[in-house]
C-alpha positions as CSV (number, residue, x, y, z in Angstrom):
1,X,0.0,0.0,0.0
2,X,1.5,3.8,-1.2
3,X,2.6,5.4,1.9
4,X,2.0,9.6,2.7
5,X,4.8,11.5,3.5
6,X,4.0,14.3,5.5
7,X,4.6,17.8,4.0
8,X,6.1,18.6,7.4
9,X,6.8,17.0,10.8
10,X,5.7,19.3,13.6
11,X,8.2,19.7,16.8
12,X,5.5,18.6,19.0
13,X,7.9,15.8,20.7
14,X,5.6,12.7,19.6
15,X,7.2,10.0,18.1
16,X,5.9,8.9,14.7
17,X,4.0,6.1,16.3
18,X,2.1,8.7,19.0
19,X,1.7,11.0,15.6
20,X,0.5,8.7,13.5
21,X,-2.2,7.0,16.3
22,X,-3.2,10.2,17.8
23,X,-7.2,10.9,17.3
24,X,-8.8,12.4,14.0
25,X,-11.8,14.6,13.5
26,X,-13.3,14.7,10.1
27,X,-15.6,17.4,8.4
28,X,-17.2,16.1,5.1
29,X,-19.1,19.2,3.9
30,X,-20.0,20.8,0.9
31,X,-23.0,20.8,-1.8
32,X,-22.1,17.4,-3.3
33,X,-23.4,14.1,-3.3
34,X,-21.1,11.6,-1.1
35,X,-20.5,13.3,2.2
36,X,-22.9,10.4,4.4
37,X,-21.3,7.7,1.8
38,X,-18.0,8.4,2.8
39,X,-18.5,8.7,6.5
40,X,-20.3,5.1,6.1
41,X,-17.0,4.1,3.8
42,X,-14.8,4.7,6.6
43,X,-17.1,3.0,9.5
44,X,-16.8,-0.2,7.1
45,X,-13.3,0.3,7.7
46,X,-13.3,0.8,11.5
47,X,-15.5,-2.4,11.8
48,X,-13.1,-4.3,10.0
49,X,-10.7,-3.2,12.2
50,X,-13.0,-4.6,15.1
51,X,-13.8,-1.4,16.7
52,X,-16.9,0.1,18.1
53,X,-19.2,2.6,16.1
54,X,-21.8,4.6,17.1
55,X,-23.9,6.0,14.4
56,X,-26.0,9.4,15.4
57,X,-28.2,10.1,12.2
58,X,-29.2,13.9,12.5
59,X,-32.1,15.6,10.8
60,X,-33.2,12.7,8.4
61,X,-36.5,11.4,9.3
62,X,-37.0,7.8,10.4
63,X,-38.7,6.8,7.3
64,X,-35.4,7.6,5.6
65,X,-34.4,4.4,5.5
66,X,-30.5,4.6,4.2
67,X,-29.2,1.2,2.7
68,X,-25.5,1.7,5.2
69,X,-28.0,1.5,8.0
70,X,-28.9,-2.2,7.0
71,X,-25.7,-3.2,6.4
72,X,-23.6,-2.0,9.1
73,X,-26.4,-3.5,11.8
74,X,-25.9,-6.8,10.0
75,X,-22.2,-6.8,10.0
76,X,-22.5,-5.5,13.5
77,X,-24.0,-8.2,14.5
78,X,-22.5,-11.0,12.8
79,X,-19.7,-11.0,15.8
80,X,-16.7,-10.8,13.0
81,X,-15.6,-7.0,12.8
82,X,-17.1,-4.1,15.4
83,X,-20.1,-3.2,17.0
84,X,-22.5,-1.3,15.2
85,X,-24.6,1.3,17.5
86,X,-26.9,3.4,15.2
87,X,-29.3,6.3,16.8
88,X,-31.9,8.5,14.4
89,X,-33.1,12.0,15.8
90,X,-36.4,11.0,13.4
91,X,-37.6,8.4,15.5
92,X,-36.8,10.4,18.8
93,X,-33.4,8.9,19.7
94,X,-33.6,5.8,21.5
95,X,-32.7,6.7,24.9
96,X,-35.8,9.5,25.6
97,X,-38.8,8.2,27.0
98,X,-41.7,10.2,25.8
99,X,-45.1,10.5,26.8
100,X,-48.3,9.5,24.8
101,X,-49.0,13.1,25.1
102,X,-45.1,14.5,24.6
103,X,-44.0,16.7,21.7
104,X,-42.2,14.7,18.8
105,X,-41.7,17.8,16.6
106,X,-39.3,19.8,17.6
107,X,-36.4,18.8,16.2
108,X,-34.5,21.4,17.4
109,X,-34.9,19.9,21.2
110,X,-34.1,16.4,19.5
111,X,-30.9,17.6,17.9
112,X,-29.8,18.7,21.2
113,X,-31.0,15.8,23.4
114,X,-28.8,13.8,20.9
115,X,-25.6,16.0,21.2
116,X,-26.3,15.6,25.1
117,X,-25.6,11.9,24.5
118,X,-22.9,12.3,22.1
119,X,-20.9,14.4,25.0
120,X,-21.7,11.4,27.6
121,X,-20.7,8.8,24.9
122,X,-17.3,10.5,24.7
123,X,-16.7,11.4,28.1
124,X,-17.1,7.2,28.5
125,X,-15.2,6.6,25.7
126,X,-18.2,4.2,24.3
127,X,-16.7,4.2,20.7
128,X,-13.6,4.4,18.9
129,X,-15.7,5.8,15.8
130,X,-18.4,8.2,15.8
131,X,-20.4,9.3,12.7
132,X,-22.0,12.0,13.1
133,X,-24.5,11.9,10.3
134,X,-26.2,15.7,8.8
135,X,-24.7,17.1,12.1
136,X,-23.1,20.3,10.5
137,X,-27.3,21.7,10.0
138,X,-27.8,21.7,13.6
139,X,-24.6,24.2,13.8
140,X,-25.2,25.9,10.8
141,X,-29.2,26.9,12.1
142,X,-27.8,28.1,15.4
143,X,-29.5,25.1,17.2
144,X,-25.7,23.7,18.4
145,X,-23.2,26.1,19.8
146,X,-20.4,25.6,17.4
147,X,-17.9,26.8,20.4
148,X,-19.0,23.8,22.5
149,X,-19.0,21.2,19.7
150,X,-15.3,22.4,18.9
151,X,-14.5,22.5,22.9
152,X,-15.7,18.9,23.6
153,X,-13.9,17.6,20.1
154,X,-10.3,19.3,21.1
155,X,-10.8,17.5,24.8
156,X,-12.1,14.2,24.0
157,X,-10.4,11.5,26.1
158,X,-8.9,8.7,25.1
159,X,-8.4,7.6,21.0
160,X,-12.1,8.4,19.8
161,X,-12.5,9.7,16.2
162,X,-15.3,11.6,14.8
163,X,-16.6,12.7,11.8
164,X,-19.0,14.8,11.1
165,X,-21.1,15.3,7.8
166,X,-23.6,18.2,6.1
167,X,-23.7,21.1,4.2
168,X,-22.4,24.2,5.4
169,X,-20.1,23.5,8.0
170,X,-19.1,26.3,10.3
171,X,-15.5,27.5,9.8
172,X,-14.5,27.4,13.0
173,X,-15.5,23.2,12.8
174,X,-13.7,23.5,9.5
175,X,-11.2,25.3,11.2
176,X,-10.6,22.6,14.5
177,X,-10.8,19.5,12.0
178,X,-8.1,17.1,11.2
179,X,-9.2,16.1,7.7
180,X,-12.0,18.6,5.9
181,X,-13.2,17.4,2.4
182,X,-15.9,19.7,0.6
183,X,-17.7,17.5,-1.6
184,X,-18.4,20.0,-5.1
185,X,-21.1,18.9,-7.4
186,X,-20.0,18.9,-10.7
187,X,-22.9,17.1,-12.5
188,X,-26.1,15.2,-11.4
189,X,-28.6,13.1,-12.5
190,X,-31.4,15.8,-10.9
191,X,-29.8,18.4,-12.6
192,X,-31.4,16.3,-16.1
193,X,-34.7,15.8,-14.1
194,X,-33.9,12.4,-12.8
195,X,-35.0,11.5,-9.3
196,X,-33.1,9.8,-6.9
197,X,-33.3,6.1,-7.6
198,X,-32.9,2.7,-5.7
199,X,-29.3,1.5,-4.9
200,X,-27.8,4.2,-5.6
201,X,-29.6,7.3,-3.4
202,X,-30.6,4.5,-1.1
């Protein structure tokens, strides 16, 4: 396999083993098609390397049924690679206990509430990967403080990387990141008046 070379090597006193394994944050941004494809790309790779995952799938609604979703349950449950862990905002994350007579549609209180567990899922170092699915839209409408997000990512314990996806990601996420790839549409099928079709938007 072709190895990087760094363009430089920072006087931070970390050997190259510490420099290399150190923890990552990713932004996948931008107005093209592929940002949630490669974040579910690389989980395929962190379950191979048997780690744990934990999915948080922002703003889509449950009835968004993604085809990653399948498949990384099934491979995390077939006991070879990782554990897979996969959470939707649309279905009013997992871990709240509503009422019969609770609000289910503010999705600005969801988007928090799921943060909230993000922040104790990091503090207990639950996962070695976390996929932060459409979370940039939360920061990008105000309903995230971007300050916070970037405070909790620079102080995260142990070796836990993230990455986040969405449009419009705020620079100062862009900014804190590791790796930042901004996914520019050059040509579409929509653009022709094709709509999204099976197997390949889900």
């Amino acid at each position: 396999m072709p190895q990087g070379q760094p363009v430089s090597v920072p006087d931070d006193g970390l050997t190259t083993r510490q420099r290399r394994n150190r923890p990552l944050l990713f932004v996948h941004t931008g107005i093209g098609k592929g940002k949630s494809t490669a974040a579910f790309g690389l989980a395929l790779r962190a379950w191979n390397q048997g780690w744990p995952i934990g999915v948080f799938q922002f703003v889509k609604s449950a009835k968004w049924k993604v085809g990653e979703e399948n498949a990384l349950k099934v491979l995390g449950a077939s006991g070879e690679g990782g554990s897979v862990a996969w959470h939707k905002m649309g279905e009013g994350w997992s871990w709240v206990q509503r009422g019969l007579h609770g609000d289910n549609s503010d999705n600005e209180e969801k988007a928090r509430e799921g943060w909230e567990q993000v922040k104790r899922d990091l503090a207990a170092e639950t996962y070695k990967l976390y996929v932060l699915d459409e979370f940039a839209y939360p920061m990008h409408w105000g309903w995230i403080d971007t300050d916070e997000v970037v405070e909790v990512m620079r102080d995260r314990p142990g070796t836990q990387h993230v990455v986040i996806t969405g449009r419009n990601a705020p620079q100062k996420l862009i900014e804190a990141a590791d790796l930042v790839t901004d996914m520019s549409k050059v040509k579409h099928p929509m653009d022709a008046g094709q709509k999204g079709q099976r197997g390949i938007e889900w």
